[in-house]
Each structure stands twice: as C-alpha cells, then as structure tokens.
KEDO-653497 format. One line per field, with one value per residue (C-alpha): x, y, z; residue in one letter; chain. Coordinates in steps of 0.2 Angstrom, whole numbers, padded with zeros to 4 digits. Example, Ala and Ser with C-alpha at 12.3 -4.5 7.8 and 13.67 -1.06 7.14 Angstrom:
u <- [0062 | 0068];
v <- [-0022 | -0005];
w <- [0039 | 0036];
r <- [a | s];
c <- [A | A];
//
This chain:
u <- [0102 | 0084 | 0071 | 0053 | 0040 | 0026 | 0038 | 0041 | 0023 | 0018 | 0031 | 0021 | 0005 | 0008 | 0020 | 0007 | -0006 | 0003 | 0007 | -0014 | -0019 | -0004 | -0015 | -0029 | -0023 | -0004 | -0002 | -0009 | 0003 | 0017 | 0014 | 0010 | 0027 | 0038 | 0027 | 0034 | 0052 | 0053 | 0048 | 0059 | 0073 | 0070 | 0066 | 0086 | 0091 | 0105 | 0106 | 0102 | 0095 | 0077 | 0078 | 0090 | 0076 | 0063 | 0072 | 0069 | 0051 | 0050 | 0059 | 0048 | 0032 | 0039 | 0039 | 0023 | 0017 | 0024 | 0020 | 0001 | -0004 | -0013 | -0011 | 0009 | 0004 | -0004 | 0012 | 0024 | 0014 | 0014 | 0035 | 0037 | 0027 | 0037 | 0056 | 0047 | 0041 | 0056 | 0068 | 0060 | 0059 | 0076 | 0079 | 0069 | 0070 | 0080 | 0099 | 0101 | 0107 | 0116 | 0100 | 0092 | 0105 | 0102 | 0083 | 0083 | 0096 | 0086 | 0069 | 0077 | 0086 | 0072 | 0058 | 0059 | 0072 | 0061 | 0044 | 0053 | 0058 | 0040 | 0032 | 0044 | 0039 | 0020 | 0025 | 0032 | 0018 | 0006 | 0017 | 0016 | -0004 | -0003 | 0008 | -0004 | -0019 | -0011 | -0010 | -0028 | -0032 | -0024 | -0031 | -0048 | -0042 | -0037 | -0052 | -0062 | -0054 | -0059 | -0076 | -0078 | -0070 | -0082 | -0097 | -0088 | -0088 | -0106 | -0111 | -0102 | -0110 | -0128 | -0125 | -0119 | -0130 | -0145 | -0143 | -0143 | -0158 | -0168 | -0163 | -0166 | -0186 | -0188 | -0184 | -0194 | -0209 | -0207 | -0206 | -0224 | -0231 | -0224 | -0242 | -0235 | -0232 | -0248 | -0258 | -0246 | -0231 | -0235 | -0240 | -0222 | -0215 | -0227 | -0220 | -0203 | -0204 | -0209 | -0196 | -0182 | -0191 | -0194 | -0174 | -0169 | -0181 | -0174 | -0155 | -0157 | -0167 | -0151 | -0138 | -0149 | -0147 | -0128 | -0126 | -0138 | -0123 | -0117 | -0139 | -0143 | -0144 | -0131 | -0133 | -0127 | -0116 | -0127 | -0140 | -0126 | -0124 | -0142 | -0144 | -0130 | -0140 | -0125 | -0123 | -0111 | -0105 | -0104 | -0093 | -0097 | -0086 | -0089 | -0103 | -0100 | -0108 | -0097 | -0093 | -0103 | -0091 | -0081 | -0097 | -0100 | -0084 | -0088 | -0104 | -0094 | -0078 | -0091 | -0104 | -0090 | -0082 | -0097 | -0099 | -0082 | -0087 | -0102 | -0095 | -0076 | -0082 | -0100 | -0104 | -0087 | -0088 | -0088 | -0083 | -0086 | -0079 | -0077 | -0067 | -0069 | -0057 | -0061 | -0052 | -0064 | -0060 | -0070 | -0063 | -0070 | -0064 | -0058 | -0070 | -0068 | -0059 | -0074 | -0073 | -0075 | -0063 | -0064 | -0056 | -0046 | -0053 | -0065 | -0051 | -0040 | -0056 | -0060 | -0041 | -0042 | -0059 | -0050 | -0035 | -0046 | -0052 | -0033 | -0035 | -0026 | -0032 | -0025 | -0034 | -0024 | -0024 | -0025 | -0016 | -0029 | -0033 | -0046 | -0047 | -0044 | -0049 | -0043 | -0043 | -0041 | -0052 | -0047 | -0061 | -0063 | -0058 | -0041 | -0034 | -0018 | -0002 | 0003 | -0006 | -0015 | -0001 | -0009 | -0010 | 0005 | 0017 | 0009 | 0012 | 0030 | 0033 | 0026 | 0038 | 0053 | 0049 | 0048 | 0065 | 0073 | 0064 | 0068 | 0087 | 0087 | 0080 | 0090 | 0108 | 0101 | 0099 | 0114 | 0123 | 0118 | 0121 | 0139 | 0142 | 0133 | 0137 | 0155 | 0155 | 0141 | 0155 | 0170 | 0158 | 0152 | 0171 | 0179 | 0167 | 0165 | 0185 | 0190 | 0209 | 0221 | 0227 | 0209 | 0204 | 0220 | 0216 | 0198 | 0198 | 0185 | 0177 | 0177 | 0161 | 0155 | 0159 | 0179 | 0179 | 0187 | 0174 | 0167 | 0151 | 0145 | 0146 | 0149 | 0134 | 0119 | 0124 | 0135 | 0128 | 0138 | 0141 | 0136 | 0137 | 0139 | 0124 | 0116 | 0127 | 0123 | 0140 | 0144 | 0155 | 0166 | 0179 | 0197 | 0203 | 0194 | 0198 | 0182 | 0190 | 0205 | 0205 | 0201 | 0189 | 0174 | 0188 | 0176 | 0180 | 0168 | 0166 | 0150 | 0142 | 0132 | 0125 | 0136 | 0152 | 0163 | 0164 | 0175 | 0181 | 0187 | 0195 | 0184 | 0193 | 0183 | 0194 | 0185 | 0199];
v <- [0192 | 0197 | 0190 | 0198 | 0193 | 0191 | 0180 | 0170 | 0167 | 0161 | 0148 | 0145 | 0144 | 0134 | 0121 | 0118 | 0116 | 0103 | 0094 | 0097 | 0086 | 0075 | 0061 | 0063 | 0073 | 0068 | 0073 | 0091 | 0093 | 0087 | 0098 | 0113 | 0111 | 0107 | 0124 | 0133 | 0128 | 0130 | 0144 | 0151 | 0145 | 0154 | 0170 | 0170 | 0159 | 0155 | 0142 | 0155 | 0152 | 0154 | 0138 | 0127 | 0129 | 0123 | 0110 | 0097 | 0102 | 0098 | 0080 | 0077 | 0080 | 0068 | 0055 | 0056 | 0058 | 0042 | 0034 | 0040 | 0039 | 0021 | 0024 | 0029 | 0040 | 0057 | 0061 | 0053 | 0067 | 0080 | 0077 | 0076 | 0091 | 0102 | 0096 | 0099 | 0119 | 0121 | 0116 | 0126 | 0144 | 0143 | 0141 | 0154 | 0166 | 0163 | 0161 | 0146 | 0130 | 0131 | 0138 | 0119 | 0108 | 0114 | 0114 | 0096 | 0092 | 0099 | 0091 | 0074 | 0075 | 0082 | 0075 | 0059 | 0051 | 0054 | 0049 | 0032 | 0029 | 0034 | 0021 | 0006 | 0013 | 0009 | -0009 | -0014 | -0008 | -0017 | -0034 | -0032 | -0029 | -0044 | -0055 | -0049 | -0054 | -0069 | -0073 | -0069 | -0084 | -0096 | -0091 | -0093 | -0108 | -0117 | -0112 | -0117 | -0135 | -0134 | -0129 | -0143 | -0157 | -0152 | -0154 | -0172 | -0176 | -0169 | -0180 | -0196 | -0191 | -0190 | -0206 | -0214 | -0205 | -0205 | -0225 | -0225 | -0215 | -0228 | -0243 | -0234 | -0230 | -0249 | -0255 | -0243 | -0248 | -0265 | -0263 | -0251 | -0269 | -0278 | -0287 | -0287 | -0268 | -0260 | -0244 | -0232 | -0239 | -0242 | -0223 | -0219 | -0230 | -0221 | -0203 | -0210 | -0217 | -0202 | -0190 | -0203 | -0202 | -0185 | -0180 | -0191 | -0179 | -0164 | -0169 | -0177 | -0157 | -0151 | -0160 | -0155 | -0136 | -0140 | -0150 | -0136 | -0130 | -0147 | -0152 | -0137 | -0141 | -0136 | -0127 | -0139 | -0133 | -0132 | -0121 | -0110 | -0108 | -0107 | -0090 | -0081 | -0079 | -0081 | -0091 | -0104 | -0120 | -0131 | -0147 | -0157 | -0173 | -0177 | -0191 | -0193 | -0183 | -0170 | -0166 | -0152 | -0138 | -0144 | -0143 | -0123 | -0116 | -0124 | -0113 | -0101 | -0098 | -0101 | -0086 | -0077 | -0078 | -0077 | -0062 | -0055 | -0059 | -0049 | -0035 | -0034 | -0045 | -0045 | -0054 | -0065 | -0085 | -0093 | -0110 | -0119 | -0136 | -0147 | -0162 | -0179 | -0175 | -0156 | -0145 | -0130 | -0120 | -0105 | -0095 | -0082 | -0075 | -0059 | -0043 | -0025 | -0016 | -0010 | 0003 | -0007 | -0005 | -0019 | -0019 | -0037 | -0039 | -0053 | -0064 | -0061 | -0070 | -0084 | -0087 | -0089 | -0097 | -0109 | -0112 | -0114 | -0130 | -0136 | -0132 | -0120 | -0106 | -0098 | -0082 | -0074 | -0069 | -0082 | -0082 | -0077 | -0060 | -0068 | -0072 | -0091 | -0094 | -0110 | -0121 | -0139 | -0144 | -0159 | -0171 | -0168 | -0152 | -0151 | -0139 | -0129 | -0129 | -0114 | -0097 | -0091 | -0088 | -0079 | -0062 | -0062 | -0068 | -0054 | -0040 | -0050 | -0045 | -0028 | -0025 | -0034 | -0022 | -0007 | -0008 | -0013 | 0002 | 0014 | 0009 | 0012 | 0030 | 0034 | 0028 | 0036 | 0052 | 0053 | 0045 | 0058 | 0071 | 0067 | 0065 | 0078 | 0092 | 0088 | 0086 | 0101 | 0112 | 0104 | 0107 | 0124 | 0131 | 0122 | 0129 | 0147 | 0148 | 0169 | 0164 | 0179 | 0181 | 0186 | 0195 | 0207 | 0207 | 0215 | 0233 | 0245 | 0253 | 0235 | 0228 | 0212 | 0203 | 0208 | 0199 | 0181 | 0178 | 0159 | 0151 | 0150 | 0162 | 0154 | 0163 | 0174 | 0186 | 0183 | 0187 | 0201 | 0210 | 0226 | 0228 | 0249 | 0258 | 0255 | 0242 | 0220 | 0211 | 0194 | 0182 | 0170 | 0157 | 0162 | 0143 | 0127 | 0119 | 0123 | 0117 | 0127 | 0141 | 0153 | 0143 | 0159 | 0172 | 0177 | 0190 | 0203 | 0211 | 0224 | 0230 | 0246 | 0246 | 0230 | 0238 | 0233 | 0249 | 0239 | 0223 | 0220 | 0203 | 0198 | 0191 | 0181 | 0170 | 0157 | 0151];
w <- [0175 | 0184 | 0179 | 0179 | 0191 | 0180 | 0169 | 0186 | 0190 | 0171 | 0171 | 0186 | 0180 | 0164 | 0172 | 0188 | 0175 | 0165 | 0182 | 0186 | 0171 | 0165 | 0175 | 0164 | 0149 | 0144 | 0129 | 0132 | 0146 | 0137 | 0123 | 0137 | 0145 | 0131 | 0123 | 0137 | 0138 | 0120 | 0122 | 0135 | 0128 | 0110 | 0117 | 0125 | 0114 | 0128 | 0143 | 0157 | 0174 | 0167 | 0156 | 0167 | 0180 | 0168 | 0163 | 0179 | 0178 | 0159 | 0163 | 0176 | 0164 | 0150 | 0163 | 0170 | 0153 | 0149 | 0162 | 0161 | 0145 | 0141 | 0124 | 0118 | 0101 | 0106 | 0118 | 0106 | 0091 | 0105 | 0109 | 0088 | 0084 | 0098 | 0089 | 0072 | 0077 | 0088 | 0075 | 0062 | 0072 | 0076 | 0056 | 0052 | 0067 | 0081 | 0076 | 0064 | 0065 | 0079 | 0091 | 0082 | 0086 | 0104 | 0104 | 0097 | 0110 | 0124 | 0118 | 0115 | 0133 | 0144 | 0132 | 0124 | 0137 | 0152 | 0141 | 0136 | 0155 | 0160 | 0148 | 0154 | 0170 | 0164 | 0159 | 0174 | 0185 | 0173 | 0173 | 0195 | 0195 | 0183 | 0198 | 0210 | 0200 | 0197 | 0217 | 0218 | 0206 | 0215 | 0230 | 0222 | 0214 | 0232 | 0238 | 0225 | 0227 | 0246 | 0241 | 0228 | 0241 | 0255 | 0242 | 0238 | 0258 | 0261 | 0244 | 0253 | 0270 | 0260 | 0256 | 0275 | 0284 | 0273 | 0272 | 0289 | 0291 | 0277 | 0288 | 0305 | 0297 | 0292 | 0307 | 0315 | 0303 | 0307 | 0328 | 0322 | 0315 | 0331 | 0337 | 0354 | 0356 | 0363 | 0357 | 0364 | 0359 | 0340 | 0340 | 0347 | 0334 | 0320 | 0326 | 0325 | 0308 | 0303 | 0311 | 0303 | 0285 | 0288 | 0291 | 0275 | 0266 | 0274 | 0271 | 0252 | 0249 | 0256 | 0247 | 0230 | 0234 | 0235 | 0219 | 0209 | 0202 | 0193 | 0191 | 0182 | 0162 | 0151 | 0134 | 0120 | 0106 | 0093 | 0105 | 0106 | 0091 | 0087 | 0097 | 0090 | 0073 | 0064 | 0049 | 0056 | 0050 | 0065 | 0066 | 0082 | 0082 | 0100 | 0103 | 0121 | 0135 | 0145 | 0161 | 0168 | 0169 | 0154 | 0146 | 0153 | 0146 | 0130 | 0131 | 0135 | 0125 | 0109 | 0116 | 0119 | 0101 | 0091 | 0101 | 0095 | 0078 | 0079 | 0085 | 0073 | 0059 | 0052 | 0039 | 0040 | 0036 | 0053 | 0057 | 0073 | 0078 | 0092 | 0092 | 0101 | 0111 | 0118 | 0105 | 0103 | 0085 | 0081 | 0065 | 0054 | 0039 | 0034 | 0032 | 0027 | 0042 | 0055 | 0067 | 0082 | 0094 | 0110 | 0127 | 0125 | 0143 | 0136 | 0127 | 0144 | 0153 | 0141 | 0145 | 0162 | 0163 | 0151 | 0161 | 0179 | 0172 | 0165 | 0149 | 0136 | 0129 | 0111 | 0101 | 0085 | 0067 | 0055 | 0040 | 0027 | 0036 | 0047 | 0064 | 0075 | 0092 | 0100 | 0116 | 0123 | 0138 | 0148 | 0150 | 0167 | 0177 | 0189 | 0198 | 0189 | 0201 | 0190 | 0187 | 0172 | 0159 | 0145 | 0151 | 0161 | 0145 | 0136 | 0149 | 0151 | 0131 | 0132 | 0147 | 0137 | 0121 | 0132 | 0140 | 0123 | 0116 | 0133 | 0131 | 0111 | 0113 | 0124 | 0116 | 0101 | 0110 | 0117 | 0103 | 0093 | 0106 | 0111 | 0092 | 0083 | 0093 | 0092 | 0073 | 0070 | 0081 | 0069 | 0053 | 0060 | 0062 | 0045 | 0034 | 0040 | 0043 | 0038 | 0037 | 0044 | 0025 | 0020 | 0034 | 0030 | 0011 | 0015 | 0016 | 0021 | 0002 | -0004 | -0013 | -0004 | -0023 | -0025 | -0006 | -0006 | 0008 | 0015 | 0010 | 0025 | 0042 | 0059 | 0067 | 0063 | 0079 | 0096 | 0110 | 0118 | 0102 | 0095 | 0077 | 0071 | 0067 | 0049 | 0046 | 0042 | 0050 | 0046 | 0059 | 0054 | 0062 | 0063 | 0063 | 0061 | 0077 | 0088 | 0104 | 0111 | 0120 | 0105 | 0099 | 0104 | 0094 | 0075 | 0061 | 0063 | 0042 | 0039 | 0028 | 0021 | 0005 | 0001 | 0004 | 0017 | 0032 | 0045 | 0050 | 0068 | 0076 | 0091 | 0103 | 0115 | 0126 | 0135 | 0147];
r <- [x | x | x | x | x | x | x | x | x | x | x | x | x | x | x | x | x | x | x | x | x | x | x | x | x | x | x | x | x | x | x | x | x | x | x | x | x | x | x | x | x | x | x | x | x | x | x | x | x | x | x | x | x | x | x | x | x | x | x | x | x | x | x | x | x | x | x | x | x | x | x | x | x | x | x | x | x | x | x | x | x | x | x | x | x | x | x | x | x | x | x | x | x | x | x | x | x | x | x | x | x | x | x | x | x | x | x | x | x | x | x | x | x | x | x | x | x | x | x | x | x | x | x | x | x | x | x | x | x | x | x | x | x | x | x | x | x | x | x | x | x | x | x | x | x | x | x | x | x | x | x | x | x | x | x | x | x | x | x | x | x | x | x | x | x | x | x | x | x | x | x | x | x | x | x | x | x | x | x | x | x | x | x | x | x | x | x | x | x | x | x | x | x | x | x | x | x | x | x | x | x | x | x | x | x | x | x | x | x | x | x | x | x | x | x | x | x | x | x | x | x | x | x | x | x | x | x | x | x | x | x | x | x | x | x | x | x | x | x | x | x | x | x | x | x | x | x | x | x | x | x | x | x | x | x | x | x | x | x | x | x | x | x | x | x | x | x | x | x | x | x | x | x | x | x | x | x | x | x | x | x | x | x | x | x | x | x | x | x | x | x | x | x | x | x | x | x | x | x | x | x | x | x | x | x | x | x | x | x | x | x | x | x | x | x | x | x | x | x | x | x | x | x | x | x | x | x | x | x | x | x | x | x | x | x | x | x | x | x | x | x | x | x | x | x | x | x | x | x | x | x | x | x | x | x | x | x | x | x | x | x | x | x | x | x | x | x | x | x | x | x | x | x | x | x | x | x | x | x | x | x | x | x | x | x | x | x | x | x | x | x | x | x | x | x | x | x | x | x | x | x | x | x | x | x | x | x | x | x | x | x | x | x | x | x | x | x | x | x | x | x | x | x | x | x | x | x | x | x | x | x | x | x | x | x | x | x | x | x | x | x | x | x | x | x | x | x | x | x | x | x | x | x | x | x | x | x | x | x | x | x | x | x];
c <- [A | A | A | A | A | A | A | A | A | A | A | A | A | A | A | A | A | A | A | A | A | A | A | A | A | A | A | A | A | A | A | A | A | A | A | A | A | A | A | A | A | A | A | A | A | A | A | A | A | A | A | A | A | A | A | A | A | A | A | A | A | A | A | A | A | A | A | A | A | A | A | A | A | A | A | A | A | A | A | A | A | A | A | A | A | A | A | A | A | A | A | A | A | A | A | A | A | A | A | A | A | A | A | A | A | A | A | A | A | A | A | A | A | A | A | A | A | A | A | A | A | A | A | A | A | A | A | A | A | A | A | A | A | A | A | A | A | A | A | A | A | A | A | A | A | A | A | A | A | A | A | A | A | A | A | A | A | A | A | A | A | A | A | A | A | A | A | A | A | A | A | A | A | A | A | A | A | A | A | A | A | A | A | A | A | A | A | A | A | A | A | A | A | A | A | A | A | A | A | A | A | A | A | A | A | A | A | A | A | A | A | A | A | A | A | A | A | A | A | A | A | A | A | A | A | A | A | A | A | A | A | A | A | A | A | A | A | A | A | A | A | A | A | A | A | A | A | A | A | A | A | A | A | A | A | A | A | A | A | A | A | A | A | A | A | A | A | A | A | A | A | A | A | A | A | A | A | A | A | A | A | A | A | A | A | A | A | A | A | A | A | A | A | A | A | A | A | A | A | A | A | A | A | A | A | A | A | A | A | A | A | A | A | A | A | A | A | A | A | A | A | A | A | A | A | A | A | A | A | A | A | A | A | A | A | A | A | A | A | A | A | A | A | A | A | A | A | A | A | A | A | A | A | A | A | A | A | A | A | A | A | A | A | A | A | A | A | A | A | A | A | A | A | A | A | A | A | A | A | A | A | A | A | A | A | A | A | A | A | A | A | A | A | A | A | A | A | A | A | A | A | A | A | A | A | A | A | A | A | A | A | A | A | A | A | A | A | A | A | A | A | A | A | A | A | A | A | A | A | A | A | A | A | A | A | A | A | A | A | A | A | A | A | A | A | A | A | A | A | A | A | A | A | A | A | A | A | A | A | A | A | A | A];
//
C-alpha cells in the first residue's frame, strides 16, 4: 500500500525528536515513540510496512531509554501507561480483543524487552567505571606509600646529616677558641661555624614544612562533636593517644555522619562511641520521614577514606527504624593490597539484580507470547464456532432471538470484507481448530432491524 508523504515525514519528526532527548529526557521519549507506534499501529490495525518500520526504531528508543535513565520509574510509568491506553482503545475502538493481544504483544516485545536490556546495559557500564576508579585508588594508594617512605628517608637523613652538621659546628667552635690560630684564621673559623649552624637551621625548617602534615593538631572527638550542635551522647573508651591519620578519619567519619543526621534525621537520639580499640559507632534513631534526598556519594567516601588506611567501613538501617554507621581503624595506617570494596560489591549486586531481572522480563514476555497467542487463537475459535448445522438452520427473515447463535463472535470486522449496505454483520468461526489451512474461513450473518438479510460462508484460505 502507499503511504502519504506527510505521514512519512511525522514518523520522522517525532521519532528523531525522541532520539534528540532520550539522553536527557527518557521517559518523554519513550512515551513519544511508543505514542506514535501505538498509534500507527491502531489507525491499521494490521502489521503493514508502516508499523514493521517503526518497530526497530521503537526497540532502539526502549534501549536507550533504559540505558539513560538514572532513575528506572518514569520510563517503567511511561512503558505501563502506553499498554494500559493501547489495550483500552482497541477494546473500545479499534477491533477487540484480538487488536489488545497484539498491542500488548508489540509493547512488551519492542518496549519492555529492549528497556530491561538497556538498564543491565546501565549496570554494567557503572560496575566498569567502578573497576576503573578502583585502579585509580591504588595508583594513588602506591604512590601515596612512595610519598610517605620518602618523608621517612628525608626524616632519617634529617637526622644523619643534621648530626653531622651539630658535630662539624662544635668542632668548628672549638678550632675558633684555638689560642694558636691568629686573627684571620679564627674569623674564618667564626664564618664557618656559622655557615654549618646556619644549614642545620635551614635543613630542620625544611624537614618541618614536610612533616606539617602529621605536626598539625587533630580535632578530638568530643570537639567534633561539640560543633555539630547536636544533642549527642558521647561514649569515648579510648585513654590512649592516636596516631595522626587514624586520628583524622575519626574526625572525619563522625563530621561526616552528624552531618547525615542533620540533614535525613533532625531531632533523632544520636549516639557516638569509640572503643579502645578503634570501633567508631555513630547511631541515630528513627524520625518522621523527611524530604531530604542525598547523593550516597559521601557514605561511598567515608568508605574509601576508611579503607585507605586498612580499615572497614559499614553504614545501614538499624533495626528500630534508625540509622548505624560503623567502622574499625587499625591503630596505625597500612597500605590495602586490595581495592575499596564497598562500592564495587554494591554496583556488583545492582548488576546481579539487573540481569536476573533483564532475563525474567524477558521469559515472561515471551512466555506469555508464545503461550497466550496460541491459546487466545484456540479460545477465540472454540468459543465463536457457527457449526455447518446452524449456519444452514439460519435463514434470511429470521429474528436474531429464534437464532441458535454463539456467545461470542470471532471478530468485530475482517479486513477485506464488505458487509451490504444498511446492514450490522457478525463473523464467526467455522470450526475450532485455529491452525489449519481454513483456519481465516468465518460465517458472515447480518442484520437489519434485528432480522437476519443474509448469511455468506467466507472462504479465506491461507495456504
């Protein structure tokens, strides 16, 4: 059949303008292209070269969709609401039951298959930016180990050559006290001395610049807490002093929680504890629900922070609705030989999810394809059967009641059949097996007024 132009170019139009947004706006064009092969499809209602070519273009739009959208439930309401409205048109408009069946057929085939492939596609990229991530931290890791033994050897060198340097200006104070040494060779020794003491100076201002880091004072617990303005009770079981950068992520994985609890739970109970031996406990208690909504991105730091020093890190619901945060610090800070595990489990699962999710939609979908067409077709035929015993009994100036007729009719109205002029005809099945070669053949009866004008077998081979 020709197809117009215009009709050409707005297929066009609305599937490149789905394409032009699905990076930013899935869902719209999601619900923009399954809008217009929906419609398309409905206007026939028939498979014809118009809706076959949409069709790749539809799949390719699901997938993108999926694959685009961070969060899953505007295209999954944009895919439900199209199979809701498409369904409920060809109920009410567009030739039945059998015009659903193929609508939710189609939207399940080129819609939600394609979306579910496009969001595994989504986990998996986000579990390979996690592996490479994960290779950036150890390279920051080695060469934060480098950094940290160089400092180590330039603090043992301090120490050599700036021994050296103390003994080298004693002895050059004592030759300056040497009686025997004239005038101009006690001034020598004078300008030595002080070159030597001079260069000590220099060397112990250098090696202070490069252990500023570990020098500079270290928030306490408790003045932590202090600045968060929360009503906290604090538990500190530790009486001993703690290493430097031990010390720094307790600061900052207790910041970083009372934080959280500002922001998800105000006015929640908040307790703080730190063991003796470096468990860091920070729970709060259950509020009302709030409407703050966070990026994760700051547990997913505490976590790696955490584990750069050797530790673990741990942050979930607590049983009484509430909220836990958890880690162990080792007393001293050593290098991880593996990578940051928190995120990269969690992606790991979400990926895991996804495929068992991907390969359940999709066995559900064609499950339901290759067994409901089937058995709609064998309901369809066996319940609108018109046996050759009735047909022959009907006769023309028959009221539609004094008919032995089925319940139900086998379509609304074949394509390719005329019914006479002023007249309503029905259709039903001559036999109940809808897969032989005359499984197309129907019982044309219609009707004026409710009186039978004429019946007609249709024969409508197929092969």
């Amino acid at each position: 059949m020709m197809v117009a132009v215009w009709e050409v170019l707005l297929y066009l139009v609305l599937f490149g303008a789905a394409f032009a947004v699905v990076r930013d706006r899935p869902a719209v064009a999601l619900g923009t292209a399954l809008g217009t092969w929906l419609v398309c499809y409905l206007v026939t209602v028939d498979f014809d070269v118009r809706v076959m070519a949409l069709a790749p273009a539809l799949a390719l739009v699901s997938f993108l969709a999926g694959r685009n959208a961070e969060d899953p439930r505007p295209t999954a309401i944009a895919l439900t609401i199209a199979e809701v409205a498409g369904v409920v048109v060809a109920l009410t408009e567009r030739g039945g039951s059998d015009t659903a069946l193929a609508v939710t057929s189609g939207v399940g085939v080129l819609g939600v298959v394609p979306w579910a492939f496009g969001r595994f596609r989504r986990r998996y990229a986000e579990l390979r930016e996690v592996g490479w991530e994960h290779a950036s931290l150890l390279e920051r890791s080695v060469e934060n180990a480098r950094n940290a033994e160089r400092a180590r050897l330039a603090g043992e060198m301090h120490d050599l050559v700036g021994h050296e340097l103390a003994r080298a200006a004693l002895l050059t104070g004592a030759l300056e006290l040497e009686p025997s040494l004239t005038a101009e060779q006690r001034e020598a020794a004078k300008t030595a001395r002080a070159s030597v003491t001079a260069a000590a100076e220099r060397l112990a201002d250098v090696m202070q610049v490069l252990r500023a880091d570990e020098d500079e004072p270290v928030a306490t617990i408790e003045e932590v807490v202090a600045r968060s303005g929360l009503d906290v009770e604090l538990v500190n079981g530790r009486r001993t002093a703690i290493d430097g950068i031990i010390a720094r992520t307790v600061h900052r994985v207790t910041a970083e929680a009372l934080t959280n609890v500002i922001k998800h739970a105000p006015g929640a109970k908040v307790t703080v504890s730190l063991s003796a031996n470096l468990e860091l406990r920070i729970t709060n208690g259950p509020v009302p629900r709030t409407q703050a909504v966070g990026s994760g991105k700051g547990l997913v730091g505490l976590a790696e922070r955490v584990a750069l020093v050797g530790g673990w890190f741990e942050a979930a619901p607590s049983d009484d609705g509430g909220f836990e945060v958890r880690a162990k610090l080792p007393e001293r800070p050593r290098a991880r030989t593996t990578p940051t595990h928190v995120r990269r489990e969690r992606t790991e699962e979400e990926l895991r999810k996804s495929a068992r999710r991907t390969v359940l939609i999709t066995t559900v979908v064609c499950a339901g394809i290759a067994i409901g067409v089937p058995g709609y077709m064998v309901f369809d035929a066996v319940t609108s059967v018109l046996t050759p015993q009735q047909f022959e009994r009907a006769q023309p100036g028959q009221h539609e009641d004094a008919l032995d007729l089925p319940l139900r009719t086998r379509v609304d109205n074949p394509l390719g059949v005329t019914a006479p002029p002023g007249t309503e005809c029905r259709y039903y099945s001559t036999h109940p097996n809808p897969f032989d070669g005359d499984r197309h053949d129907l019982h044309q009866l219609c009707f004026r007024d409710d009186r039978l004008v004429s019946k007609q077998w249709l024969a409508r081979r197929s092969g």
